[in-house]
C-alpha positions as CSV (number, residue, x, y, z in Angstrom):
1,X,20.9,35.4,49.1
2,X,21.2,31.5,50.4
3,X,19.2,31.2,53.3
4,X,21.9,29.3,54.9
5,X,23.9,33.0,54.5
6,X,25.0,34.9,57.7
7,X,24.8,38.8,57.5
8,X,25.8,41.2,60.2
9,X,22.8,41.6,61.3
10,X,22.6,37.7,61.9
11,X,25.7,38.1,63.6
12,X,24.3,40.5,66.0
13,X,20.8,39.1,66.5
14,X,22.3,35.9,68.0
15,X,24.6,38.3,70.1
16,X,21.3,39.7,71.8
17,X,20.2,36.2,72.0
18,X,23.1,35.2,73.5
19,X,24.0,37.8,76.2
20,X,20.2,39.2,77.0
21,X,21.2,42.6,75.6
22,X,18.4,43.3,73.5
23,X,18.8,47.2,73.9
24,X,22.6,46.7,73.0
25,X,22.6,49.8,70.1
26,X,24.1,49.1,66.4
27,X,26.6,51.8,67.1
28,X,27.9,49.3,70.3
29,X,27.8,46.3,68.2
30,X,29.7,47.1,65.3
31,X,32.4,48.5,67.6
32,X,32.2,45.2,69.4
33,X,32.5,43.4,66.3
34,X,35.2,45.5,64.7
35,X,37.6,44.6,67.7
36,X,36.9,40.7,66.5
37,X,37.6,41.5,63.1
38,X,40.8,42.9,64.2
39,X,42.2,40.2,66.0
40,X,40.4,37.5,63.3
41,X,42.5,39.2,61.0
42,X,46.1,39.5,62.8
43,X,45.4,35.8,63.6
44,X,44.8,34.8,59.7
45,X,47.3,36.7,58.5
46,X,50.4,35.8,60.7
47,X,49.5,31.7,59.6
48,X,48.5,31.8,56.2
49,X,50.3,30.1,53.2
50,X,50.4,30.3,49.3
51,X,46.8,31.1,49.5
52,X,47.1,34.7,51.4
53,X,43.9,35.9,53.3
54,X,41.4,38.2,52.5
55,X,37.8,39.3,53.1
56,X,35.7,38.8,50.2
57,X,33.6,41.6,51.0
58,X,35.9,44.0,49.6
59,X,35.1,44.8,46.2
60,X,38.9,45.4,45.1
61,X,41.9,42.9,44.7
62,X,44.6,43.4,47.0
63,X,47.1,44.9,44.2
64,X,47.8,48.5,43.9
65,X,50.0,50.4,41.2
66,X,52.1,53.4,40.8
67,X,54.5,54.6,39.3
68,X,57.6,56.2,40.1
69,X,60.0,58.3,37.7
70,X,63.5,59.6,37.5
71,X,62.7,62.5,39.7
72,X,60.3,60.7,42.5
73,X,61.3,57.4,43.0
74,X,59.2,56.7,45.9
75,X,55.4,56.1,46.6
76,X,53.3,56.6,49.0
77,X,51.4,53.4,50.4
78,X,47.9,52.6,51.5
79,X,47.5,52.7,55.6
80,X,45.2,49.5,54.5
81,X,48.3,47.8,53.5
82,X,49.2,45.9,56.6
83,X,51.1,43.0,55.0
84,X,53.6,43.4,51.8
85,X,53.1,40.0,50.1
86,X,54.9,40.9,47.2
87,X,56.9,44.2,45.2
88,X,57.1,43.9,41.3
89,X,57.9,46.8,38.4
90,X,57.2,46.0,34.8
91,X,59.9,46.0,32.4
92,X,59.6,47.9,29.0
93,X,59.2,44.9,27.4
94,X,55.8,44.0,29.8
95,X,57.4,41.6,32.0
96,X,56.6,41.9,35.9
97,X,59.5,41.4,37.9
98,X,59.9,41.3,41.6
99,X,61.7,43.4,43.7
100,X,64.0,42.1,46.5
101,X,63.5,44.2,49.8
102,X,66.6,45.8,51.7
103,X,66.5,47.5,54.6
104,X,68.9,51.1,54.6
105,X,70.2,50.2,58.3
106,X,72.5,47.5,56.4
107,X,73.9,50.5,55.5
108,X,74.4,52.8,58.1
109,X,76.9,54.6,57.1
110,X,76.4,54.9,53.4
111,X,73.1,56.4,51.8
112,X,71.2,53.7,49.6
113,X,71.6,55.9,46.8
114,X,75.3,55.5,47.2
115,X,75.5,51.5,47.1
116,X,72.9,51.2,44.8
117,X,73.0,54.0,42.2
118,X,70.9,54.5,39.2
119,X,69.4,52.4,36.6
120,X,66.6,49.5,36.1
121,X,64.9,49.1,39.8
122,X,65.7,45.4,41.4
123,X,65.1,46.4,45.4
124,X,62.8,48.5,47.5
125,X,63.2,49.8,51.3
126,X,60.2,50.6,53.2
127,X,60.3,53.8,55.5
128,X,57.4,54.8,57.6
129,X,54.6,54.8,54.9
130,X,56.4,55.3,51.6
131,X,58.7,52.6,49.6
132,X,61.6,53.8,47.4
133,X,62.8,52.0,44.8
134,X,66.5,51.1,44.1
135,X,68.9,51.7,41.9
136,X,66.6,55.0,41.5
137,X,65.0,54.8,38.0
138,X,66.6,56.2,35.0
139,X,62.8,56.3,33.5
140,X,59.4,55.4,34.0
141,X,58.3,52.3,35.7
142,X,55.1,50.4,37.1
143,X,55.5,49.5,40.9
144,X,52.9,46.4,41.6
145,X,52.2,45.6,45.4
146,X,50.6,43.2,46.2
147,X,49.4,43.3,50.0
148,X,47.3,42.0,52.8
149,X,44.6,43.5,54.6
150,X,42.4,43.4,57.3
151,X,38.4,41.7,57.2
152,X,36.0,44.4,56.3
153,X,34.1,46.0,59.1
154,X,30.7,45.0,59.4
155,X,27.5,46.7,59.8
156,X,24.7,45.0,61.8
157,X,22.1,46.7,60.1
158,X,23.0,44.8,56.9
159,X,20.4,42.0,56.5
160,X,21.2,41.8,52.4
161,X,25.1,40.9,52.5
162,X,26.6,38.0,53.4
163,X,29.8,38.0,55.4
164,X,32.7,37.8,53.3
165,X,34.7,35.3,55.7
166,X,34.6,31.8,55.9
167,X,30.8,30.7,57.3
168,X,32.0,27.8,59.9
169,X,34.7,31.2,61.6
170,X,31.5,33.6,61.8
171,X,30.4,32.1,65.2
172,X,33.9,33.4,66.5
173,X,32.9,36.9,66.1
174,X,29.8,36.0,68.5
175,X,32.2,35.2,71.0
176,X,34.6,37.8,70.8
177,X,32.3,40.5,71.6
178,X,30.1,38.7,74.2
179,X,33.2,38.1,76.0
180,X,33.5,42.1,75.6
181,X,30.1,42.7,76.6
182,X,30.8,40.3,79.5
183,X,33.6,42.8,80.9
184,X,31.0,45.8,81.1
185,X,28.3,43.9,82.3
186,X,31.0,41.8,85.3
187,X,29.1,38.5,83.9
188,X,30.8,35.8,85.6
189,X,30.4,33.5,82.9
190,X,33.2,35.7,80.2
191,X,35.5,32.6,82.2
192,X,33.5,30.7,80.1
193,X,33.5,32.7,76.9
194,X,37.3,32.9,77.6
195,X,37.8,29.2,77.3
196,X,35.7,28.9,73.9
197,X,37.9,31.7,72.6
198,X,40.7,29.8,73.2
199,X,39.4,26.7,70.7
200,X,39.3,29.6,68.3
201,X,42.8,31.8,68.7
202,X,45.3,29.1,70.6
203,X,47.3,29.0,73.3
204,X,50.0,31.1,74.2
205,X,53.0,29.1,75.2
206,X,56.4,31.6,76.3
207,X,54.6,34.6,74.4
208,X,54.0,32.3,71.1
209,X,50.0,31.5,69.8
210,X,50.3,28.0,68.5
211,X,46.5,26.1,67.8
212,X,43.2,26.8,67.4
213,X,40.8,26.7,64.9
214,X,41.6,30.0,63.0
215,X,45.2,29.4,62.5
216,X,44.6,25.6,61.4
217,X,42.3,26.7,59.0
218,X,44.9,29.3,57.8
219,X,48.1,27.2,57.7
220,X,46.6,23.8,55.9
221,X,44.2,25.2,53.4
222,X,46.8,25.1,51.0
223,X,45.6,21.7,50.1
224,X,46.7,20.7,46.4
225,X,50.4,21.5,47.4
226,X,53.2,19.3,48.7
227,X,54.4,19.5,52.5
228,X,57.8,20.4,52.8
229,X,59.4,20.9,56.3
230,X,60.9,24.7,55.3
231,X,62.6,27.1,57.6
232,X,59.8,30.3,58.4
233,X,61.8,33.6,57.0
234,X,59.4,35.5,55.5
235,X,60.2,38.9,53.9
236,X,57.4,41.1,53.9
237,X,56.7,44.1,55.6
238,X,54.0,45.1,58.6
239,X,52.8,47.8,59.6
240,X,50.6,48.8,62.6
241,X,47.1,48.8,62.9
242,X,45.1,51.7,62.2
């Protein structure tokens, strides 16, 4: 490991440092943190572009595959998928394509079934935590989705591991949870804390975050690619936090 690396337990030493709290216990700190990986992650994934966001801790990809048949035509998905970036079967002759999503109250009063029938799958319609594919398959098909998820929760007594977000953001975690520390402990200077948070997350202006230093990051990392002005109308699904 680089010795310029943070860990979690970096992360949390500086926390002491920071807030006097040197009996604050790991079981404390990584629920402190784990609130700033929550909102770290709803900020970088509501302003990220082509390249899509993700924790490189996790030792997956964020693609998962089923497979749905004549008689089930649905599948269950992940709680971890928070963001639907992209739906996809695979032809019989091997080629991926994508699936457009509907929505079944464009249809109230005719079942999906009905409008779409049977036969190779070109749509999907999310309800609750399962997706169903549409027209309903005739035979067997691969269902591809690729998704979003949330940054890894970190453990402070991890000195081995480095975080798997980007180094210059880790200092925002610091933050976050000394300005939740500051609400237990009524430390006058969390005004403070507040106002550094706010380099990091933006402003709210009429109930929309627009700035800071997460969501710039996010939205113009997407370097090698030409800037169009483009309407925002994306298509994915979310789902809550869990």
């Amino acid at each position: 490991m680089s010795s310029t690396s943070n860990t979690a337990k970096d992360l949390n030493d500086h926390l002491k440092f920071l807030t006097a709290q040197d009996n604050l216990s790991d079981a404390n700190a990584n629920r402190l943190f784990k609130y700033a990986a929550d909102d770290y992650s709803s900020i970088a994934m509501g302003t990220d572009g082509v390249q899509k966001f993700d924790d490189r801790s996790h030792d997956t990809y964020p693609i998962s595959t089923s497979t749905v048949t004549a008689t089930n035509p649905k599948i269950e998905l992940d709680k971890s998928f928070l963001q639907m970036d992209r739906v996809t079967i695979t032809l019989s002759d091997g080629t991926e394509q994508p699936l457009k999503a509907i929505d079944r109250r464009d249809h109230k009063d005719t079942s999906l079934l009905k409008v779409y029938g049977t036969g190779t799958p070109t749509a999907y319609d999310v309800d609750g935590n399962g997706l169903e594919v549409f027209p309903h398959p005739l035979q067997d098909y691969v269902v591809t989705v690729y998704f979003t998820r949330a940054a890894k929760y970190i453990d402070v007594t991890d000195d081995t591991n480095e975080i798997g977000l980007p180094r210059t953001h880790h200092y925002y975690f610091i933050l976050h949870a000394c300005r939740q520390l500051g609400f237990r402990t009524i430390d006058s200077n969390r005004v403070d804390i507040a106002g550094e948070l706010i380099k990091w997350e933006g402003n709210d202006s009429s109930g929309r975050m627009s700035g800071g230093r997460i969501r710039d990051y996010y939205s113009n990392r997407d370097e090698d690619r030409p800037r169009r002005i483009r309407v925002k109308n994306r298509s994915y699904q979310r789902f809550g936090r869990t």
